[in-house]
C-alpha positions in Angstrom: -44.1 -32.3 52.2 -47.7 -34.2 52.8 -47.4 -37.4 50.5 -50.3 -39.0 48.9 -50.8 -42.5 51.1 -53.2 -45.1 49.5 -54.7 -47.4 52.2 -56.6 -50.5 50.7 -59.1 -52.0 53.2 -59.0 -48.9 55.3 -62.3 -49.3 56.5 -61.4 -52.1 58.7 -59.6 -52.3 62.4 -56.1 -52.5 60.8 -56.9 -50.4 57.6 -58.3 -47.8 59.9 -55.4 -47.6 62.0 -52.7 -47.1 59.2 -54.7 -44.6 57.9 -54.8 -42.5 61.3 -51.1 -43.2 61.6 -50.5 -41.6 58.2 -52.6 -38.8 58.8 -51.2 -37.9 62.2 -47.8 -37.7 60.3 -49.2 -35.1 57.9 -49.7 -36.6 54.9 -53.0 -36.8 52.8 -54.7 -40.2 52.9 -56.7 -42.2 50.7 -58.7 -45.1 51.8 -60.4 -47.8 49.3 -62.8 -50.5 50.8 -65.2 -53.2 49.1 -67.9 -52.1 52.2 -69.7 -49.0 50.8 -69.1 -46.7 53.7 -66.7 -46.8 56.7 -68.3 -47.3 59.9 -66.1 -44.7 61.4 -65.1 -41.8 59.6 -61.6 -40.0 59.7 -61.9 -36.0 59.4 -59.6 -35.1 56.3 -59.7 -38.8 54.5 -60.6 -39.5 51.2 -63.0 -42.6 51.6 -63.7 -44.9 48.3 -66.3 -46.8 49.2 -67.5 -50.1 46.9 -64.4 -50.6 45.3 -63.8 -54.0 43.6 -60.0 -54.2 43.6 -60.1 -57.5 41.4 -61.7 -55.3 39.0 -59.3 -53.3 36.5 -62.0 -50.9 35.9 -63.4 -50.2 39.0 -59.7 -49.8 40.5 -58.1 -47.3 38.0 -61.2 -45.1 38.2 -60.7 -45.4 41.8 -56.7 -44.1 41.5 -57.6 -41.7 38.8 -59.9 -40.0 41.8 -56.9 -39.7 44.1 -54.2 -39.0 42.1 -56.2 -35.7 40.9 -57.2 -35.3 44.4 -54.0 -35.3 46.1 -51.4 -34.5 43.5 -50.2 -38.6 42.5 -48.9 -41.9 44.3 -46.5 -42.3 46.5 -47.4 -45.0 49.2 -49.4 -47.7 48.9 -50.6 -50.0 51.9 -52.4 -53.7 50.6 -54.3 -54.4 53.7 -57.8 -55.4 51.7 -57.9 -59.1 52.1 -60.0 -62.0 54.1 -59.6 -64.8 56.3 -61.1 -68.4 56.5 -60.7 -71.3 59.0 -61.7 -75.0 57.6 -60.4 -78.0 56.9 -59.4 -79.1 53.2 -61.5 -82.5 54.1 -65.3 -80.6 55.5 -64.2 -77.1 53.7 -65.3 -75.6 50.3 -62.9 -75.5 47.0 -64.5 -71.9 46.4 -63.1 -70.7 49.4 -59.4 -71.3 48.4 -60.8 -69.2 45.2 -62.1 -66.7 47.7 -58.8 -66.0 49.6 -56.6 -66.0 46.4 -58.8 -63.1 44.8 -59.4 -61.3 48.2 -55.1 -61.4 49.1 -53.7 -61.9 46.3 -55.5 -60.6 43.6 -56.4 -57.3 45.1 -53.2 -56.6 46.2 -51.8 -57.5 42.3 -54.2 -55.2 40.6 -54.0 -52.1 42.6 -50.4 -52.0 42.6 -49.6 -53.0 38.7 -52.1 -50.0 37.9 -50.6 -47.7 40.7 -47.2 -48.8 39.4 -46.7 -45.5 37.0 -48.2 -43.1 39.7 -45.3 -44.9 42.2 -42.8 -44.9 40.1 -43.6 -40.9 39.3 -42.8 -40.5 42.8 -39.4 -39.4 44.5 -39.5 -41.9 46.6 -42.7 -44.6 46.0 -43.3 -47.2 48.9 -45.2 -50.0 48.6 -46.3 -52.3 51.8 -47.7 -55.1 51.9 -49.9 -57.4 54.5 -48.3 -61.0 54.9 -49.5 -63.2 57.4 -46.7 -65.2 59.9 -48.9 -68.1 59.5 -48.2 -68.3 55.7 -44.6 -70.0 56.9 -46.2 -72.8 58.3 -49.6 -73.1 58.0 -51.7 -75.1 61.0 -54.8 -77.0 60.7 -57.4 -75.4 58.7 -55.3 -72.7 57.6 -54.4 -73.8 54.1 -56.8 -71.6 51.8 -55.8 -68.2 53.5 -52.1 -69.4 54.1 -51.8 -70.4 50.4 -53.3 -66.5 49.3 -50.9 -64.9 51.7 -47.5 -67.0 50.5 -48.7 -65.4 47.0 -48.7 -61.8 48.7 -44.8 -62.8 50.1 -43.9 -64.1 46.4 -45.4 -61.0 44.8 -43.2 -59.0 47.3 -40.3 -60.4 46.4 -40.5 -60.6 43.0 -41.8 -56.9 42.1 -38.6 -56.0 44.3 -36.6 -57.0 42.2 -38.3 -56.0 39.5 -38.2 -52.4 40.3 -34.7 -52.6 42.3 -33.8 -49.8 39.6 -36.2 -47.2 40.4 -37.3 -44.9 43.6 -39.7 -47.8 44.7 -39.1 -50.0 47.6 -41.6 -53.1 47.8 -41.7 -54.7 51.7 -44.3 -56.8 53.7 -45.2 -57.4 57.5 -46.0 -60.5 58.6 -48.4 -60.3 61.4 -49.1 -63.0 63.7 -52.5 -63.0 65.5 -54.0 -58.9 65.3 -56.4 -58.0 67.9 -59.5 -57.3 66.8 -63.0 -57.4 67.9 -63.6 -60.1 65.6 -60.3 -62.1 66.5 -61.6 -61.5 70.4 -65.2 -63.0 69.7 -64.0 -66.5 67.7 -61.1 -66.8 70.4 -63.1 -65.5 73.5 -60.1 -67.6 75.4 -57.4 -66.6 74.2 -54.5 -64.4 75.6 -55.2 -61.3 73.8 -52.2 -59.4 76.0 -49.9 -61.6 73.4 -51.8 -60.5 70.5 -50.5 -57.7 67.9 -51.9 -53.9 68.2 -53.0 -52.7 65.1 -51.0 -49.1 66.0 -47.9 -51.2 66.5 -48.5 -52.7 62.9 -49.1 -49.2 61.8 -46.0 -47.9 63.4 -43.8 -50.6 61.5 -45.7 -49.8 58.4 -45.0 -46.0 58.9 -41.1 -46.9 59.1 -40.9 -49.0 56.1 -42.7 -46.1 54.1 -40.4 -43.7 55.3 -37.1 -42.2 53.9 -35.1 -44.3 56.9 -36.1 -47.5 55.7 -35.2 -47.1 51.9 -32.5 -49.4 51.5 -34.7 -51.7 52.7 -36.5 -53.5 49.4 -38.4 -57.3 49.3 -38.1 -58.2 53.1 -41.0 -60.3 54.9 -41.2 -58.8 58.8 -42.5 -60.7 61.2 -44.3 -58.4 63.7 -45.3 -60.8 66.2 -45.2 -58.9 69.6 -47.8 -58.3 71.7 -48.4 -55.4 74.2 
């Protein structure tokens, strides 16, 4: 039976390529992005364009429009977030702000309002995008690595929370994705060591499945490039 997949920031390289992942499998796919429009579009999506997901409002009515479209909940995929490079000393205070409300806080209020919709489900999944370099953050990595430990605590914690229900809450831990933008600010870098958003997608796609549901609150590095 098709499930009803949630994608947040699916209309980005990573968000993009969950959402393909889920709809090769069969299932019916939502995606919700802050941008107003996807840049490229996927033939039987449901695109939510200009979507704030620190907004209450603007979220629920958001899952109100799927769940009539495709029948409920029953994975959701936090990938909506940001990334900043600076220095505590020459950065900005607003931008450790910026990455708390753009990881953290989006990933929070989508899922405590999806939370009925998920736990409706007969088997709700809930994945969530960690970073490997919130275990040890470098140089001018404190603002985002801060925002993404809070994305590992929340995973943990609303594990255990919901260890008695149908819901399994897990997180991958990327390390560097390739991107076009990750390939332009690090023209000289290796990218054959760099992660493949469809190999993100494939471990996503095993920790929403019925294989991995004894598998609740784990942070998995996916660090392998190729």
């Amino acid at each position: 039976m098709a499930r009803s997949v949630i994608v947040t920031g699916g209309f980005g390289i990573l968000g993009e390529a969950v959402a393909r992942a889920f709809l090769d499998a069969g299932d019916k796919v939502a995606r919700i992005d802050f941008a107003p429009e996807a840049k490229c579009a996927l033939s039987d999506a449901l695109d939510l364009g200009g979507v704030d997901l620190t907004d209450a409002a603007s979220t629920g009515a958001a899952l109100d429009r799927i769940a009539a479209a495709h029948g409920g909940i029953d994975v959701l995929v936090n990938v909506a977030g940001g990334f900043t490079w600076e220095t505590l000393e020459d950065g900005s205070i607003d931008a450790w702000a910026r990455m708390h409300a753009m990881n953290l806080l989006t990933a929070a209020t989508i899922t405590q309002l999806a939370l009925p919709a998920l736990k409706a489900s007969a088997a709700g999944r809930i994945v969530n995008i960690g970073a490997g370099a919130a275990v040890k953050a470098g140089m001018g990595m404190g603002a985002y690595a801060a925002s993404k430990s809070g994305v590992h605590r929340l995973t943990e914690a609303l594990a255990e929370e919901l260890a008695g229900t149908r819901v399994t809450v897990n997180a991958v831990l990327p390390s560097i994705i390739d991107t076009p933008t990750n390939r332009a600010d690090m023209p000289d870098a290796d990218f054959s060591t760099w992660v493949q958003p469809a190999a993100i997608a494939d471990v996503i796609g095993f920790l929403s499945s019925s294989a991995a549901r004894a598998l609740t609150g784990a942070l998995i590095p996916v660090t392998r490039g190729g």
